[in-house]
N, C-alpha and C positions, 0 to 999 in steps of 0.2 A: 823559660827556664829549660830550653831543650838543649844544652850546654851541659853534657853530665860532668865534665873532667870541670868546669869551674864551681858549678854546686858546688862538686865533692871537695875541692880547694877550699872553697870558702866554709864549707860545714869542719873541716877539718883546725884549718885559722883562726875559726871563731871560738872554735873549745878550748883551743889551745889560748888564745888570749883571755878567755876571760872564765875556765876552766869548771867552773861548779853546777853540777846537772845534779836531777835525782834519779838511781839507780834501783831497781829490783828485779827480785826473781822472780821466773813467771811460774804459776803454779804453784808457789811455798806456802809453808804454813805462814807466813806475815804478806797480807795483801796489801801493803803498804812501801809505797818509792820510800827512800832516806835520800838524803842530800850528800855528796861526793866529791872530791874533789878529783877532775881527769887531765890526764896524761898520755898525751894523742904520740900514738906512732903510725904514719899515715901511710907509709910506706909499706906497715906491716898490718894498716887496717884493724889494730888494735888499741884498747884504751887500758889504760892501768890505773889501780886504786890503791892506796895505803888502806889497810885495814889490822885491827887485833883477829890471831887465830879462834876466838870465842866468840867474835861480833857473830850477829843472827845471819849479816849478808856470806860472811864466809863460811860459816856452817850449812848453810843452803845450798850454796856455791859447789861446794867438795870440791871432787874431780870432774867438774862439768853439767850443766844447768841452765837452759835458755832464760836472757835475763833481758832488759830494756832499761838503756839507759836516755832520760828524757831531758834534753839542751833547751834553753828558751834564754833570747835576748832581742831586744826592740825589733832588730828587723830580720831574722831568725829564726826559727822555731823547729826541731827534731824528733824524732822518737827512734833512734838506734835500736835492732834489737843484735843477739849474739849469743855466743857461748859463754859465760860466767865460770872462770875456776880459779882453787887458789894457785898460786905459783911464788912459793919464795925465792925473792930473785935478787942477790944481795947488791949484783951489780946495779939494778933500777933500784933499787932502795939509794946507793950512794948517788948515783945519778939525777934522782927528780927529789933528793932530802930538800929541806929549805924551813927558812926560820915557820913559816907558817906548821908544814908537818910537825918539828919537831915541837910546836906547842903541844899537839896532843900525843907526843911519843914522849915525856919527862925523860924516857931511862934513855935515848938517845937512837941510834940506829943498830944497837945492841938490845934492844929490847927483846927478850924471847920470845915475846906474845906479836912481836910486828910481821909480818907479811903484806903480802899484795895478792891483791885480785887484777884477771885479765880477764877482756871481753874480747874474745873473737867476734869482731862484724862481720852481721853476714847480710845484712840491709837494713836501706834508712829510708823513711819517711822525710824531707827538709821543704818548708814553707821561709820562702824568701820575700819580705816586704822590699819592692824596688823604688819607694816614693819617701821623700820628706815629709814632714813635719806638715809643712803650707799646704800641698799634693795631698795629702791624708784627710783633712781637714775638706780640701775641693770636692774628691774623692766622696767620700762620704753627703758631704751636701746634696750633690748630683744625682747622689743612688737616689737618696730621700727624695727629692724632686721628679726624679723620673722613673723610680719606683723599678730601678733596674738595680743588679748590685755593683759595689765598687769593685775598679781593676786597682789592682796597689801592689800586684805580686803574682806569684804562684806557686805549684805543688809540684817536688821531683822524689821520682822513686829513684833511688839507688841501689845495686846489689854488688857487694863486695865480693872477692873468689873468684 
């Protein structure tokens, strides 16, 4: 994985398609990730969240709070950290609206209470699985047998800026 420009390609694709990590703030009074849904601007190394201005994440947030936000899928796995603030942005609001958001906005994208939270990246942790399903399985036997560990992937730091 010594390919940074496609990690970060693919760490950016994969959020973007399949969008639901859990996000927190680091150091808050809630030690606890919630679940998110994100909105990759890759270009700008930024992630964006629908949130109400009273949720705990945007109360934490203010006007800037190092936060982590944490991606997992089959062959995948990140630990983003960044800058967490709110920023009501009415044009990302129309922009990334969609039937799913607006289940939990009822009053629409006039909601008073709606904003967005943004995460400035500033680096990523990303675990890339490069083997199938069969390979995983081989993988694994092999360790067991030879008492060495499986190759199946690897580990890329990234830093955004």
């Amino acid at each position: 994985m010594s390919d940074r420009t496609a990690v970060e390609r693919r760490l950016w694709d994969e959020i973007e398609r399949h969008q639901v990590g859990m996000l927190g703030v680091v150091g808050g009074p809630e030690h606890h990730t919630q679940p998110m849904t994100a909105f990759v601007e890759p270009d700008r190394e930024q992630i964006w969240f629908f949130t109400r201005v009273g949720a705990d994440l945007a109360r934490q947030a203010g006007d800037g709070h190092p936060a982590m936000f944490i991606f997992q899928q089959r062959e995948l796995q990140a630990c983003i950290a960044g800058e967490l603030s709110l920023q009501h942005d009415v044009l990302r609001i129309a922009k990334y609206w969609n039937a799913v958001v607006a289940a939990w906005y009822p009053q629409g994208k006039d909601d008073p209470s709606l904003t967005m939270m943004r995460l400035n990246c500033t680096d990523a942790e990303v675990w890339i699985s490069q083997v199938g399903p069969a390979r995983f399985a081989w993988e694994i036997a092999k360790a067991n047998a030879t008492k060495h560990q499986p190759h199946i992937g690897g580990k890329a730091n990234l830093h955004f800026h």
